[in-house]
N, C-alpha and C positions, 0 to 999 in steps of 0.2 A: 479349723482352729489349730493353733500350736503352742503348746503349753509347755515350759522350760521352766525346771528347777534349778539350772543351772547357770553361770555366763563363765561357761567353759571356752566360749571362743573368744573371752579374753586374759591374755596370759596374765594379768594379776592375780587372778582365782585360783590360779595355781599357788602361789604364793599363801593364800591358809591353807591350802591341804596338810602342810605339815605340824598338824596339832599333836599330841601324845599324852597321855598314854592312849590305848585302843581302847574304844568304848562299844558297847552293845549295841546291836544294832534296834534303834526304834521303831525304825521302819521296814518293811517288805520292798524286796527288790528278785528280781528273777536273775539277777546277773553276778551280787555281790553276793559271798558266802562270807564265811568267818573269816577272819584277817589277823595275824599277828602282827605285832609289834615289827619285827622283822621284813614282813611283806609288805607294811606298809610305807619303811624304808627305802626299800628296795622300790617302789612305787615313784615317790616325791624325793624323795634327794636327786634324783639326775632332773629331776622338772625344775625343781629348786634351779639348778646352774643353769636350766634354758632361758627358765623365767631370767636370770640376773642377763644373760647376751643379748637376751632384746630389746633390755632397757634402752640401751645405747640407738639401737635400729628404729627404735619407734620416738626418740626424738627427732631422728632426721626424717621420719614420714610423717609427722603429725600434719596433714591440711591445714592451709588457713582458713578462717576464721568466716571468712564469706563462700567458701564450700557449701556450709551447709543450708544457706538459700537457696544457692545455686542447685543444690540438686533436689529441689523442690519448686517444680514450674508454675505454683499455684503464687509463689512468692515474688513481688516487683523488686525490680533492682532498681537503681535511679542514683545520681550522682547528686548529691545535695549540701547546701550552705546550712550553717547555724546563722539566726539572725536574731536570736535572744535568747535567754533562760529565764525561767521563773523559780527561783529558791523554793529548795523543799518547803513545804509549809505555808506557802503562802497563798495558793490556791488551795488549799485544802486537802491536798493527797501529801505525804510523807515523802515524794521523789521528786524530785526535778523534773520542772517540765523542757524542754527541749527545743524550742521553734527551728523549722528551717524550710528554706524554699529551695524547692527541685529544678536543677539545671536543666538536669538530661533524665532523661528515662531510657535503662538500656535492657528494659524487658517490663511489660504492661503498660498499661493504656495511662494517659497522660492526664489522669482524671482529676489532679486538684494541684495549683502551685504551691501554696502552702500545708504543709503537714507539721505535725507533731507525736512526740514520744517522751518516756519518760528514760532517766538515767538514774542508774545504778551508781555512779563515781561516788566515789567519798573520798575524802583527804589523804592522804598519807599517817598512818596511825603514829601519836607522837612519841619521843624517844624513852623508852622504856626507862622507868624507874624503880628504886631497890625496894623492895617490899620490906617495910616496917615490923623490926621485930624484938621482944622484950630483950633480950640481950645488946640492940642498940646496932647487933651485929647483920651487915647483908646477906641473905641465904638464896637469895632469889630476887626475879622479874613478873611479873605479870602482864598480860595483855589483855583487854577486854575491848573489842569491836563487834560490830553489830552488822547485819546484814542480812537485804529485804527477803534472800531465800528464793528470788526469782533466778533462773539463768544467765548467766552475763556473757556480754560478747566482747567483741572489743572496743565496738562504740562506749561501755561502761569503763574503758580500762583509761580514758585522756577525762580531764576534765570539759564539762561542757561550757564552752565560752564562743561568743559571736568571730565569725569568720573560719569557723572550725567545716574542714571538709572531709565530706568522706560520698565513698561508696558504701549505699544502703541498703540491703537486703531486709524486705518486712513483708509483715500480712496488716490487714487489719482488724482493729480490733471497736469493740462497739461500746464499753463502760464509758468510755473518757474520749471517745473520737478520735482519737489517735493511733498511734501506729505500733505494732509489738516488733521490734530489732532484732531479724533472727542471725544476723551476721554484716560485719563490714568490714571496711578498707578504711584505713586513716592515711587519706590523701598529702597531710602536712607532713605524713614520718616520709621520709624518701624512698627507704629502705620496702617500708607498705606499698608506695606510689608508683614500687614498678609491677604492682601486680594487674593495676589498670588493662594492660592489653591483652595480657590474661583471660580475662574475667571479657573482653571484649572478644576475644577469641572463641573461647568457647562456644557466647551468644549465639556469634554469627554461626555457626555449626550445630546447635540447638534450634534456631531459625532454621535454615534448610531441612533440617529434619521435618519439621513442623510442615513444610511440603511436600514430603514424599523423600526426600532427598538425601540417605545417610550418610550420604558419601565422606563428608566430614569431620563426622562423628567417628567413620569408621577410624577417618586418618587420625582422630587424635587417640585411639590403642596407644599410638607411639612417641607420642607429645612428649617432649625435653620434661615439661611440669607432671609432675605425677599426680598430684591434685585431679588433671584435667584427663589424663589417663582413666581414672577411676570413675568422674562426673559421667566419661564416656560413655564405657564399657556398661554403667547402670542406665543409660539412658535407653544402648542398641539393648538389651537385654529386655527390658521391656517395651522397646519398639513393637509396634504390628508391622512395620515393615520388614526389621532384621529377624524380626520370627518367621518370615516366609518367603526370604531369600538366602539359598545356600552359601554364597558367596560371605556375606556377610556375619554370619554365624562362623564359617571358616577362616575370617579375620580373629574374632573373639578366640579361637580355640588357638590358633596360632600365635596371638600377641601372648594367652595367657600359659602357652606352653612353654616360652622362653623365658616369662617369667619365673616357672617350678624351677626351670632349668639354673637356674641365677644363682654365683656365688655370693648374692646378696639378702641376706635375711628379710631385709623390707618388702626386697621383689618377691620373693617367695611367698610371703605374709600376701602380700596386695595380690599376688593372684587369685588364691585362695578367697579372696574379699569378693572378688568379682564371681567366683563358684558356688560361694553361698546365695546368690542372687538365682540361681540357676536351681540349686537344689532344695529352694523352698519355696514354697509357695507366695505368689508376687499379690494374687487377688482370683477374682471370682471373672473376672473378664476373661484369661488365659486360657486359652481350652487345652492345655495339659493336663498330662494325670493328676488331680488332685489341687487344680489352679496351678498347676507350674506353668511357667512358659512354653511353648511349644519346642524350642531350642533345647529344650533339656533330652540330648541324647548320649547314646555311647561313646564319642569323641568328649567331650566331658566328662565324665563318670570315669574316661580312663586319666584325664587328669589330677582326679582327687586319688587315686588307685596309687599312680606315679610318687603323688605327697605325703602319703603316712609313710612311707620310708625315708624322710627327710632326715636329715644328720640335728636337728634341733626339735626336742620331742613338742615343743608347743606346736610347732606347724602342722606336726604329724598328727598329733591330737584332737587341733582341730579338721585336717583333712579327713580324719578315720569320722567324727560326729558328722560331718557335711556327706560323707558317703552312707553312713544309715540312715540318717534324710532321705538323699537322693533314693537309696533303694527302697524306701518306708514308701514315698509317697508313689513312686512307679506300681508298685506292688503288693496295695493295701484298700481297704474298702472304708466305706462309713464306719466309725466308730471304733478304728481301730485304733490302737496306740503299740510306739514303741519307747521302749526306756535304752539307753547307752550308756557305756561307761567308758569315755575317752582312753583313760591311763590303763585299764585293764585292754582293752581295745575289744570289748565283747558289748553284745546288744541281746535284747530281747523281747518278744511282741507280746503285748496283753490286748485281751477284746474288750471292749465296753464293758462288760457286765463283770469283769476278773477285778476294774480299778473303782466296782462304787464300793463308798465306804470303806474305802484304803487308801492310807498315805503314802506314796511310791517316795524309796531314799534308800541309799547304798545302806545308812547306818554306820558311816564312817566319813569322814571327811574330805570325802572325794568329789570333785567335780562328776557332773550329769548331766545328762540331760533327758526330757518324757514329751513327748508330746505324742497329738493323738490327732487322726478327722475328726471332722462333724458329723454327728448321726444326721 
């Protein structure tokens, strides 16, 4: 089990640390003591100006949109037509129904030509009007839109009309017979339609794997697309094949050391992405310590060592949590638990019996993290 009070490893969280004044602490923590006003300055104003430089670095890495199918083999991809819609409300559900038939299927079985889904689209909200007020005089705008609160992809983001194509990443779902949209390609934008060979690329390289074969997967560490870079690296990482060939694991440490190396923020970040996969636990399949992958050794561990020295304290921050992980799980039994404090860059272990009937928290506004085994 892994229990996190925190989402320290994303640099927005950083961003409320900086509350004031300093408050009591409510909670019990082994790591945090009293904190002035001043130290907690000294904490979050330089994370503050990290947090503002990566703003820039993490639009230019954001993954597209059918990433995140793709990195979940349970989900079919499949190239498909729109061939009707049914208006909300008219069969009786609140969203759009969606018809469309399947061209191509370019991962699972070819089980039904016809499918459906529902859409999230709505109109474009219309042009804001002056809010009515007893002086006669405008003070303000208003906007009031509505929305169904499920995830949208980008299939939700074009309206749905016949002829509309895309690449489909879905599972299925069993209330309505239809299908849940966990990502796509909008074939009509151009700009979308070159990610096609992409998304074909990868396949074929997820395929070979699928027989013994990494060889592809390994090549794509180094892929032009950094999307497919990371689909990668998560895929050998939980391989059982790249868990019990050296070679392969020596690719992973290699691609991701060039990465720390990088006078590029993003790359640095995205390394680091690939190292949390390594120092936490993937599942109960893995015979590492504590469900990790087998791969999680000292050639690693000295890569996150390398990143809390990074010159942008987000990276370093989350490199310093991903290494008391790594060493938590190497070197801890049933029922332990460790708590971290990123910005502080200090840690400390509690057993089972120290955290019943306790609330683990710094008592200050600081990013955490706690997690523990299972007894």
């Amino acid at each position: 089990m892994h229990r996190s009070n925190s989402t320290f490893l994303l640099f927005t969280a950083l961003l409320s640390s900086l509350i004031f004044p300093q408050q009591a602490p409510p909670a019990k923590s082994k790591v945090v003591s009293i904190l002035s006003d001043d130290d907690l300055r000294a904490i979050t104003e330089p994370r503050q100006r990290a947090s503002a430089e990566f703003e820039a670095a993490f639009a230019k890495i954001r993954p597209p949109d059918i990433s995140k199918p793709l990195a979940d083999p349970q989900d079919m991809i499949a190239i498909v037509t729109v061939t009707g819609v049914i208006a909300s409300g008219a069969d009786g559900y609140p969203l759009p129904r969606v018809e469309m038939r399947v061209e191509e299927m370019l991962r699972g079985a070819f089980r039904e030509r016809l499918i459906h889904a529902r859409s999230s689209w709505s109109p474009p909200a219309p042009e804001l009007k002056p809010i009515p007020t007893s002086d006669g005089l405008p003070h303000g705008k208003i906007q009031i839109y509505f929305s169904s609160g499920a995830p949208t992809t980008l299939f939700d983001e074009t309206e749905p009309r016949s002829g509309n194509r895309y690449v489909l990443g879905y599972s299925r779902i069993d209330w309505d017979g239809g299908m849940f949209v966990n990502g796509a390609v909008n074939l009509d934008d151009p700009k979308q339609a070159q990610l096609l060979p992409d998304v074909e690329r990868f396949l074929a390289a997820e395929a070979s794997a699928s027989l013994g074969n990494v060889g592809e997967l390994v090549n794509g560490l180094n892929d032009t697309a950094r999307w497919i870079r990371d689909l990668s690296a998560q895929r050998l990482v939980r391989s059982d094949e790249c868990n019990v060939t050296p070679s392969c694991q020596a690719a992973i440490v290699d691609a991701a050391g060039r990465l720390i190396k990088s006078t590029d923020l993003g790359d640095r970040w995205e390394a680091l992405t690939w190292l949390e996969w390594i120092s936490q636990p993937i599942g109960s399949r893995m015979s590492g310590p504590n469900g990790l992958p087998p791969m999680s050794g000292a050639a690693f561990r000295q890569l996150l060592v390398a990143a809390i020295s990074d010159s942008n304290l987000v990276v370093g921050d989350k490199a310093f949590g991903q290494l008391e992980l790594f060493d938590f799980y190497h070197h801890s039994g049933p029922g332990d638990c460790i708590e971290y404090v990123p910005a502080l860059r200090k840690s400390a272990r509690w057993t089972a019996e120290e955290t019943k009937g306790v609330m683990i928290g710094t008592g200050y506004n600081l990013s955490f993290g706690f997690a523990c085994n299972p007894q």
